[in-house]
C-alpha positions in Angstrom: -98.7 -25.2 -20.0 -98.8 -24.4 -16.4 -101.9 -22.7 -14.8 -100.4 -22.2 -11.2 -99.4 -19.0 -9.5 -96.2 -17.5 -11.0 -95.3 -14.5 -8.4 -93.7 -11.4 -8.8 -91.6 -9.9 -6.2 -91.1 -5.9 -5.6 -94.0 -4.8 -7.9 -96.0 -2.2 -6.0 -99.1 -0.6 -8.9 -98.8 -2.9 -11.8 -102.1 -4.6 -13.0 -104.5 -4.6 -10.8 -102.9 -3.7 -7.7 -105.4 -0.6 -7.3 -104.2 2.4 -6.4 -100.6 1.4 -4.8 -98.0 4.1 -5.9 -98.2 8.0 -6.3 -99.1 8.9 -9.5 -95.9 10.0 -11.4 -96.9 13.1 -14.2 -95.1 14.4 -17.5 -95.9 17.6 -15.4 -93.8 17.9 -12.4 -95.9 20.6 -11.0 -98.9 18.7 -11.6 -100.3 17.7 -7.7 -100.3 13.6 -6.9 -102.0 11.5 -5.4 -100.4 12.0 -1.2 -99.4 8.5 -0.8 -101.6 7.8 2.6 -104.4 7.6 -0.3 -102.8 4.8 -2.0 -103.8 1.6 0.8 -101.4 -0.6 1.5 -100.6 -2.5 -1.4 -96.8 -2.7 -1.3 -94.9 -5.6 -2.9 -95.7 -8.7 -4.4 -99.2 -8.2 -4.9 -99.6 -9.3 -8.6 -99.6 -13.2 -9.4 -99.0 -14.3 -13.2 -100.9 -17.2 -13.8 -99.0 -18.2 -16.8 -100.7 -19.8 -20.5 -104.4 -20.1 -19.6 -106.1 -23.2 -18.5 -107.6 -23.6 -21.7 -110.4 -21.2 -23.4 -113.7 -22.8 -23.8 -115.6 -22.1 -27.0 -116.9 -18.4 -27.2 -118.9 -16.5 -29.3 -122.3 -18.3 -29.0 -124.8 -16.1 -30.6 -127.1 -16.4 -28.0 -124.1 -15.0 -25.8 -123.8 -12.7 -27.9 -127.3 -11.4 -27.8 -127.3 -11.3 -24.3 -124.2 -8.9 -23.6 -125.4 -6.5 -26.4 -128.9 -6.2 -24.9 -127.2 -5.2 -21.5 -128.6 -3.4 -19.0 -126.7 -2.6 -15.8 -128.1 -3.5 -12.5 -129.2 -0.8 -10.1 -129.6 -0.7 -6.7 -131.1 2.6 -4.4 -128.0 3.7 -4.5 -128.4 4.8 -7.6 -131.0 7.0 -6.9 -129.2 9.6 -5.0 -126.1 9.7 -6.8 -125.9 12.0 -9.5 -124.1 11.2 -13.0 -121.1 12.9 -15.1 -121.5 13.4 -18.5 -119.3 15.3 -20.6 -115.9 14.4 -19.4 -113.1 14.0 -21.1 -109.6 11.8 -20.3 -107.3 14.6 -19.0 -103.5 14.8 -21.1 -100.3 15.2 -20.1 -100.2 11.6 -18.2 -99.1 8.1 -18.8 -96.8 9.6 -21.0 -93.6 7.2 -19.9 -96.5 3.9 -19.9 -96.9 5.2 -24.0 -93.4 5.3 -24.4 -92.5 1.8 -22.9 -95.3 0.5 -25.3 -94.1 2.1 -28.8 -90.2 0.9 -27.8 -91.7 -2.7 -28.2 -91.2 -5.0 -30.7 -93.9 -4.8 -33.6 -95.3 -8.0 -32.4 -95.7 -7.0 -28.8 -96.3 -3.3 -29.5 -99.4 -4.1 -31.8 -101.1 -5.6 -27.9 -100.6 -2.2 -26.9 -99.8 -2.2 -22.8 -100.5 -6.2 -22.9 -97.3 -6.4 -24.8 -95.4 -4.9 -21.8 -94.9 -7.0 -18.2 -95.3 -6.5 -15.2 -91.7 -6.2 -14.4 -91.6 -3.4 -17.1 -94.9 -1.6 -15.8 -93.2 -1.6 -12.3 -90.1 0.0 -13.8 -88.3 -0.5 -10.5 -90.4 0.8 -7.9 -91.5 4.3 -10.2 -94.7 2.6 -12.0 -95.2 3.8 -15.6 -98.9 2.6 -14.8 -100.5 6.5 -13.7 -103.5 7.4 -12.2 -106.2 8.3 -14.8 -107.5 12.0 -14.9 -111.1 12.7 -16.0 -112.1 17.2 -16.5 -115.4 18.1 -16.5 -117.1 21.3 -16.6 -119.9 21.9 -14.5 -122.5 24.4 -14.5 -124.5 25.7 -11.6 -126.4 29.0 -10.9 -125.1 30.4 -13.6 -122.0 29.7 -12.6 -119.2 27.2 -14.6 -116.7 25.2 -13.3 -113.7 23.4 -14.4 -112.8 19.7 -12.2 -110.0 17.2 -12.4 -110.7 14.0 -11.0 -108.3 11.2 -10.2 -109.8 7.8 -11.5 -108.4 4.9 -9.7 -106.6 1.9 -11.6 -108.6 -0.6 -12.6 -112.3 -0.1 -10.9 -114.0 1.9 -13.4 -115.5 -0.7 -15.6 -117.3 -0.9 -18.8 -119.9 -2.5 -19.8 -121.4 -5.4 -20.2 -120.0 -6.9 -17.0 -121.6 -10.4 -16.9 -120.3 -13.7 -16.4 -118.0 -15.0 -19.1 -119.7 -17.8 -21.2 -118.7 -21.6 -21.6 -119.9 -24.2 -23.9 -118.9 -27.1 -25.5 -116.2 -27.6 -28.0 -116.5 -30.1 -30.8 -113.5 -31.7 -29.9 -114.4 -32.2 -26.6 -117.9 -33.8 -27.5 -116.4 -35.9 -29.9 -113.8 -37.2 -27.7 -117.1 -37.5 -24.7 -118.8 -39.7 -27.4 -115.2 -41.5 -27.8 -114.7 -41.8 -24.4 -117.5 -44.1 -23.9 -117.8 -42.9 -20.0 -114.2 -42.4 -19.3 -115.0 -38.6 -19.3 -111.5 -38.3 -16.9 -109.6 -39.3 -19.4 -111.0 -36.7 -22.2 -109.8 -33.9 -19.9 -106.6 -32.9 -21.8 -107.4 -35.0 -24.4 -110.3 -33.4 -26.8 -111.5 -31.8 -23.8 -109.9 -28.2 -21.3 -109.5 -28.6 -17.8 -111.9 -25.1 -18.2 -114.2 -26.8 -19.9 -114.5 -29.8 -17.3 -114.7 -27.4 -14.1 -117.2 -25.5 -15.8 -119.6 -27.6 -17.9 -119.3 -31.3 -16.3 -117.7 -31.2 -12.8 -117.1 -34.1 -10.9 -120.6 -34.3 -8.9 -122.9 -32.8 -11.5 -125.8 -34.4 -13.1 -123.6 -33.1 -16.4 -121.3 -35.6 -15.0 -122.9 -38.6 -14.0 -125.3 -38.5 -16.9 -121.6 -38.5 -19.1 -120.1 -41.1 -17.4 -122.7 -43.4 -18.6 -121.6 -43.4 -22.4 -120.4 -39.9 -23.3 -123.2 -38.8 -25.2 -123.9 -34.9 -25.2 -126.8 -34.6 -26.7 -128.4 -37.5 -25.2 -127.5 -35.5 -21.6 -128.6 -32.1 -23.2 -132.3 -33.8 -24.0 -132.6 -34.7 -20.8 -131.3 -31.3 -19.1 -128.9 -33.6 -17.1 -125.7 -30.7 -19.1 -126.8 -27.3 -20.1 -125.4 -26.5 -23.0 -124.0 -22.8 -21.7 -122.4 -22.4 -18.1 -120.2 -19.6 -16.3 -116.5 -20.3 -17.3 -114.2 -20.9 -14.5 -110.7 -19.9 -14.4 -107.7 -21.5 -12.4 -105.4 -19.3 -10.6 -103.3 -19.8 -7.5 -104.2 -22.9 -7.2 -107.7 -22.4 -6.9 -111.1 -22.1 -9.4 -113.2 -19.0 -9.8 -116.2 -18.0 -11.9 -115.3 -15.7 -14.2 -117.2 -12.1 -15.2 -115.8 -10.1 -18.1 -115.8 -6.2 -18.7 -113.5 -3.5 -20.2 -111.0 -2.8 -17.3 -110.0 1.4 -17.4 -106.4 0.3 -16.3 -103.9 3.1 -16.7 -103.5 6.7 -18.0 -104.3 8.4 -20.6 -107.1 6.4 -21.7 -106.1 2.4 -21.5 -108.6 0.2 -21.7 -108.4 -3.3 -21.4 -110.6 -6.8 -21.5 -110.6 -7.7 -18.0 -111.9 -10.9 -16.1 -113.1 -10.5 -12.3 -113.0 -13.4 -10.6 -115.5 -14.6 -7.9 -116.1 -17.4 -5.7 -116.6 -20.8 -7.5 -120.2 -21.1 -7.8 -121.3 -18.0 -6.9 -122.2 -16.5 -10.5 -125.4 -17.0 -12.3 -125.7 -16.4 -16.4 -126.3 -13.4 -17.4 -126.4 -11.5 -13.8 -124.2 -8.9 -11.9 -124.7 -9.3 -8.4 -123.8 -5.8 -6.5 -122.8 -5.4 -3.5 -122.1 -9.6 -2.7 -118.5 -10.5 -1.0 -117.6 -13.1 -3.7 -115.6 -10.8 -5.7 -111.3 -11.8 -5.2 -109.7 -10.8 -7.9 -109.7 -8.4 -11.1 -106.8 -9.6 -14.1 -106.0 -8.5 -17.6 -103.4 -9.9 -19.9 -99.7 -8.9 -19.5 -96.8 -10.2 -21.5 -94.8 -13.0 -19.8 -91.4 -13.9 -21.3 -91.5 -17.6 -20.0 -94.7 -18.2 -22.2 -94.0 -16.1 -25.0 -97.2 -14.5 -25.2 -100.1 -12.2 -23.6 -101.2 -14.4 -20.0 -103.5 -13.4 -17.2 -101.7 -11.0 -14.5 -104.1 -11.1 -11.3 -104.5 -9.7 -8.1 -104.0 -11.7 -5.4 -107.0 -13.4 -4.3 -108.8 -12.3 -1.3 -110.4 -14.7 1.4 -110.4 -14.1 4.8 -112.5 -10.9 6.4 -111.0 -8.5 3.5 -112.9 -8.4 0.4 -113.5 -6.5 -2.5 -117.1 -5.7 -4.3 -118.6 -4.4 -7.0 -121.5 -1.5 -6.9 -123.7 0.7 -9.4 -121.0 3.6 -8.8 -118.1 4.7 -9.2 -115.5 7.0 -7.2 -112.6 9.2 -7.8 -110.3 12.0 -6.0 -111.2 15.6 -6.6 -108.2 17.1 -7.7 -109.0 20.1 -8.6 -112.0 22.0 -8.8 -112.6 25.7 -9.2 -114.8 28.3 -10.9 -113.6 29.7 -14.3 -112.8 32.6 -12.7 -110.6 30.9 -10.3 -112.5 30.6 -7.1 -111.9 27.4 -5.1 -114.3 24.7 -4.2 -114.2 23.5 -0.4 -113.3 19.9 -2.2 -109.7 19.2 -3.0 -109.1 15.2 -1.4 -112.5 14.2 -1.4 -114.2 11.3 -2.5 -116.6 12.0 -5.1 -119.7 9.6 -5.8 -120.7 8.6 -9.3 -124.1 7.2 -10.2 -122.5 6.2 -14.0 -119.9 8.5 -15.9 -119.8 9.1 -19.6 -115.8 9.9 -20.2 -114.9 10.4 -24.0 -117.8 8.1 -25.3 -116.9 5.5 -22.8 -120.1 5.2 -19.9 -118.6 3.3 -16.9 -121.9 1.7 -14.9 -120.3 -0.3 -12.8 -117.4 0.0 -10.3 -115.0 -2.7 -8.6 -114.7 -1.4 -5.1 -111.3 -2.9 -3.7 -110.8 -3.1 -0.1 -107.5 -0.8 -0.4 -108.6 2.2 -2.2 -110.1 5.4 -1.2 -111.3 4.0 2.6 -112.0 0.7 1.7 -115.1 0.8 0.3 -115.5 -2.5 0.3 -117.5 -6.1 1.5 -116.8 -8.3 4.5 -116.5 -12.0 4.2 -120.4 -13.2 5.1 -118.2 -15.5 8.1 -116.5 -13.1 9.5 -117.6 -12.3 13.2 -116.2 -8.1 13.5 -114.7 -7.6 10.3 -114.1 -3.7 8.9 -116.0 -3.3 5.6 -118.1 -0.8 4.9 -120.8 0.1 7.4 -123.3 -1.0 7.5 -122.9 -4.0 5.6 -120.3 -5.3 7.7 -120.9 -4.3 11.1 -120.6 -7.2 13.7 -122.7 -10.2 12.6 -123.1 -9.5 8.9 -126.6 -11.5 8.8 -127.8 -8.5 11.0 -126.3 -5.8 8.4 -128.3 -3.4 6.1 -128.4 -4.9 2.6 -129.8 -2.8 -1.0 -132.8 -4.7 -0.4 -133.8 -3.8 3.2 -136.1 -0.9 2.9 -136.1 2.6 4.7 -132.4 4.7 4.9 -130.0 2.2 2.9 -129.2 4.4 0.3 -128.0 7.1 2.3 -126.6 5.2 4.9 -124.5 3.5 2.7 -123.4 6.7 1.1 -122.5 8.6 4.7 -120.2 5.6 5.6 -118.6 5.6 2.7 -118.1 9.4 2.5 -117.1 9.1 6.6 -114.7 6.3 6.1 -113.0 7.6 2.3 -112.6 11.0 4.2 -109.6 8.9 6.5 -106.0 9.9 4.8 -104.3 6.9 6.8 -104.9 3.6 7.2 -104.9 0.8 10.7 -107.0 3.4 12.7 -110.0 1.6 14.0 -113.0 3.0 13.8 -116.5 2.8 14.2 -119.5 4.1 12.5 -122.9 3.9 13.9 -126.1 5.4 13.4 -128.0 5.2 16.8 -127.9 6.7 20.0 -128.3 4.8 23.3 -128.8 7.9 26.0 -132.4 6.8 27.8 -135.6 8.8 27.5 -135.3 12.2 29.3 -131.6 11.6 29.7 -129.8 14.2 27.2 -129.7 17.8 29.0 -130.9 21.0 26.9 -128.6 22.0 24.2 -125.8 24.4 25.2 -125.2 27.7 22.9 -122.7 25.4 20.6 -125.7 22.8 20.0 -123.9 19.5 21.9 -125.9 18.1 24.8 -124.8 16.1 27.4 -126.3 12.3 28.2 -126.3 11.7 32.0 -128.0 8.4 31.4 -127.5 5.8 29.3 -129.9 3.4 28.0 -129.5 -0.2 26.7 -127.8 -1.6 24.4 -130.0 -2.6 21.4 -129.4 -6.2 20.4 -128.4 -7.4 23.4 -124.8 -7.5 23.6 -123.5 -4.1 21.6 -123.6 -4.3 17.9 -120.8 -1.6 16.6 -123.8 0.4 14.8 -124.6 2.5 18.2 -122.5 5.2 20.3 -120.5 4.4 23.2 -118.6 2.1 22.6 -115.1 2.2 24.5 -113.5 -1.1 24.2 -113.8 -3.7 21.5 -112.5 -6.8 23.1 -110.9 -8.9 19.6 -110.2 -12.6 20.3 -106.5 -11.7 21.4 -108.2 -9.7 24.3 -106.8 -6.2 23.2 -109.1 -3.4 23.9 -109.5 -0.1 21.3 -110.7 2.9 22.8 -113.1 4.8 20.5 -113.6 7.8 22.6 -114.0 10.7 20.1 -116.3 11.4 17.1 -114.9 13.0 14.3 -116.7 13.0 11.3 -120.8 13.1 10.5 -122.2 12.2 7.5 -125.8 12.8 6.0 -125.4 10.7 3.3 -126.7 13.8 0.9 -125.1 15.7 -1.5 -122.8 18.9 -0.1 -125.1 21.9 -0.8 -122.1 23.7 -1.2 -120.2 21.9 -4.1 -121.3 22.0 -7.1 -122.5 19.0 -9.1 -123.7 17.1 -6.5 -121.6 14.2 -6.6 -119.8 15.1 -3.5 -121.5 13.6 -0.2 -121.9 16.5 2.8 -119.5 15.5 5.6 -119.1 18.2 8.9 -116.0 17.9 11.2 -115.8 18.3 15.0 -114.3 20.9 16.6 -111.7 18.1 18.7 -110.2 17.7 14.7 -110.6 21.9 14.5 -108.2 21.8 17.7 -105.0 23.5 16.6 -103.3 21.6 19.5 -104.6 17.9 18.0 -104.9 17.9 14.5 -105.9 21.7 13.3 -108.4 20.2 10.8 -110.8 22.7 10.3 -113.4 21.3 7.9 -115.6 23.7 6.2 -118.6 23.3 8.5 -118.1 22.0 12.3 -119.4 20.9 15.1 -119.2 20.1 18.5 -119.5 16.6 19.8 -122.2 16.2 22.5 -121.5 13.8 25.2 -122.2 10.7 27.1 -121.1 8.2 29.7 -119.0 5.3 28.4 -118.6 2.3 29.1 -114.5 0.6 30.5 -115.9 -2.9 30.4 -117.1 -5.3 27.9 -121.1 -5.5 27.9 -121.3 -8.7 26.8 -119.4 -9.9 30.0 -121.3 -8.0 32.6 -125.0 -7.4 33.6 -124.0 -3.8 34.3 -121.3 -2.7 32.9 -119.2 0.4 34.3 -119.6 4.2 33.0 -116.4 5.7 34.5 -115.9 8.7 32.0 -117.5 10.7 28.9 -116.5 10.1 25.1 -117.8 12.2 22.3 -121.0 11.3 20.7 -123.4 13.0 17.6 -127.2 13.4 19.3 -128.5 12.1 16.3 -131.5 14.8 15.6 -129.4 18.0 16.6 -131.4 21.3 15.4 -127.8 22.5 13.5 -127.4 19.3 11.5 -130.6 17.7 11.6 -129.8 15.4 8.2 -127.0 13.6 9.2 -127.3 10.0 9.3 -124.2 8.2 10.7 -121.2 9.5 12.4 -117.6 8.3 12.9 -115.7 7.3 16.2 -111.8 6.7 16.1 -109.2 5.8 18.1 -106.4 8.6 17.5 -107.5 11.9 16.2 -105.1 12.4 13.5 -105.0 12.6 9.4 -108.6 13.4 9.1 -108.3 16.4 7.0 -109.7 16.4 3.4 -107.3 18.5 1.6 -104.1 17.1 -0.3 -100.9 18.8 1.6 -97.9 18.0 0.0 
């Protein structure tokens, strides 16, 4: 059966496309998702890889043992994210998706939304695949509140989430022993193209120790072939270490058995790496027609600077969130931050952050020279980038970039966080009455040349020689939770008065503040000894006596779409 890419045109949600259409509600007065919060997953993002290669044997107890002894991987980010507990699925959606699945034959319908295709999930452009809601209520001072939250497609995941588990089959050791050294010509023959990439690749030890008579065990004495390895999986024409984890996929409450698929090589037994760039892909089984039966559906693999990741959180979309008696929260269209969440039983640990949803809160590829990920794991050289196990502010400056960049309702704006100031000693002038100084002198750059994690920056020269202006600051962060809303799972963020400015944007953000400014540079550092200050941008003095927590702030190119609150 064939294990390459099988691609389907004009599907926009489906599988795993993450967050790619406006959720469509039983309820027509129920608020969506605006669609500049879906990323920009159009068309043709979901490859069918057909029949699978082959699936090794499962079930080892030892495997078994392993997964039900889990424990999820933490990082400090953990540590200043607060849980949810309590929630419940939200009903009234997916209502069309539970439809489409009873109308199926028996055979199909007893897969549940495996039986259906993509073609029929895409339903012509209106996807029958909706948004998951999660309601909480939460108490504070007294005080209760009722939340919705929007859960994105397929990036809540439930544990374990480890690397699937090859071994052996007995008809591919027999047919080894058979073989007599010709291991080749067992591969389709006693022995799975899965089991050959994973267990004996052309180039192991498990290999050349084969290829001298075929005998297992006399390779497994000699620790030449483990008996257990990660399973691989073949899809688009390339391999991929498989992990394995229940996938919350659609509305109400659909759960699936999903594989995430990383870079060959990159997956270790019984680990869960966060916050690596390996991670491509994220598939489930969908019904394809051709096959007759249940076959992996995938997102298209990544490569390049985009990637996606996987962290000890979890986000969603405040949708609504009030007190019982009906007072508003300042919170509508934010991100919220989940340190774990207990929904209906189910605790997702673990989230699959794909580069497309909420702000991309995502990983650059460890090559890339200026790729956009998420600050600051991705700023400039990514060897130079804070990583969970640098010491000192990670935490929480992870956390205010990802608050500052999820707070964007568009995406292609260029932008750039960064966390230092470079006025020189003695250059900033006393605050004025609004709390923004001025910096008449500006220092060095640190690092050299101008890594993107410090103010004033004007141009950013690409290798086709365009220049981006990032003259105004928009959005600070603390990387802290919001005093002000309840729970604590939503990170404080404070606007500038430029967004406040009824004749840019008229984004008024609950608390403000006005940028401070500094001389900035019109030429390229790197290219001149001394480069030219010929005007002021906006800047945050990091330190400021009204806002003394905040951590990172944000520098665009356009001032425009940075309010929080869904408008219709």
């Amino acid at each position: 059966m064939s294990t390459g890419a099988r691609s389907l045109v004009n599907l926009v949600l489906l599988t795993l496309a993450a967050c790619a259409l406006p959720t469509q509600s039983v309820d027509p007065s129920a608020p969506s998702v605006p669609p500049h919060r879906t990323g920009r997953f159009t068309t043709a993002q979901v490859a069918h890889f057909g029949a699978p290669a082959s699936a090794p044997t499962r079930g080892d107890a030892a495997a078994s043992a392993r997964r039900s002894v889990w424990e999820p991987p933490t990082s400090p980010l953990r540590g200043i994210l607060h849980g949810l507990s309590g929630a419940h699925f939200a009903p009234g959606y997916g209502q069309g998706l539970t439809d489409a699945i009873a109308a199926l034959p028996a055979e199909r319908r007893a897969l549940g939304m495996s039986g259906l295709t993509p073609e029929q999930i895409a339903n012509d452009g209106d996807s029958l695949c909706a948004f998951p809601r999660a309601t909480a209520t939460i108490s504070e001072g007294g005080v209760d509140y009722d939340l919705q939250l929007v859960l994105p497609p397929n990036a809540w995941l439930e544990g374990p989430v480890l690397p699937a588990v090859a071994t052996f089959s007995a008809t591919c050791e027999a047919a080894l022993l058979a073989a007599e050294g010709d291991v080749g010509a067992t591969v389709g023959d006693g022995c799975t193209a899965v089991e050959e990439r994973s267990l004996f690749k052309a180039g192991t030890d498990c290999r050349t120790c084969l290829e001298v008579d075929g005998d297992l065990q006399r390779c497994l004495g000699t620790s030449a072939c483990a008996a257990e390895a990660v399973e691989r999986f073949l899809g688009a024409g390339a391999w991929f270490d498989v992990y394995e984890a229940q996938v919350l996929a659609c509305a109400p409450d659909i759960l699936l058995p999903g594989r995430l698929l990383a870079e060959e090589g990159s997956a270790t037994l019984g680990e869960l790496p966060l916050f690596a760039p390996d991670w491509q892909a994220i598939c489930y089984d969908l019904w394809d027609d051709d096959v007759g039966a249940a076959t992996p559906a995938c997102t298209r693999p990544r490569g390049g600077i985009d990637r996606d990741t996987v962290g000890d959180y979890t986000t969603a979309l405040v949708e609504q969130f009030a007190s019982t008696s009906g007072t508003p929260v300042p919170a509508i269209g934010r991100v919220a931050f989940f340190g774990g969440a207990e929904v209906d039983g189910h605790v997702f640990d673990v989230g699959y952050q794909f580069v497309d949803v909420f702000g991309g809160l995502s990983m650059t590829d460890r090559s890339s020279g200026y790729g956009w990920a998420l600050p600051p794991m991705g700023w400039g050289d990514p060897s130079d980038a804070l990583t969970p196990d640098d010491a000192g502010d990670w935490p929480r400056l992870y956390l205010a970039a990802a608050s500052l960049k999820s707070a964007s309702h568009i995406s292609g704006i260029f932008v750039v966080g960064y966390s230092l100031n470079r006025c020189a000693p003695g250059g900033w002038s006393a605050p004025g009455p609004d709390g923004a100084s001025v910096c008449r002198e500006t220092g060095p750059w640190v690092g050299g040349d101008g890594p993107l994690g410090q103010d004033g920056w004007i141009a950013y020269y690409g290798d086709d020689g365009d220049i981006y202006a990032f003259p105004h600051t928009t959005l600070v962060g603390t990387g802290l939770p919001d005093p002000s809303i309840p729970g604590g799972f939503v990170p404080r963020v404070i606007g500038s008065t430029t967004l406040a400015d009824a004749g840019w944007e008229g984004c008024t953000w609950p608390d403000t503040f006005t940028p401070d400014r500094l001389r900035a540079l019109d030429t390229n550092p790197a290219t001149r000894d001394d480069p030219y200050a010929s005007f002021d941008a906006e800047t945050w003095r990091f330190g400021r006596d009204d806002e003394p927590d905040a951590i990172m702030a944000l520098a665009t190119e356009q001032i425009r779409e940075f309010c929080f609150e869904i408008r219709e």
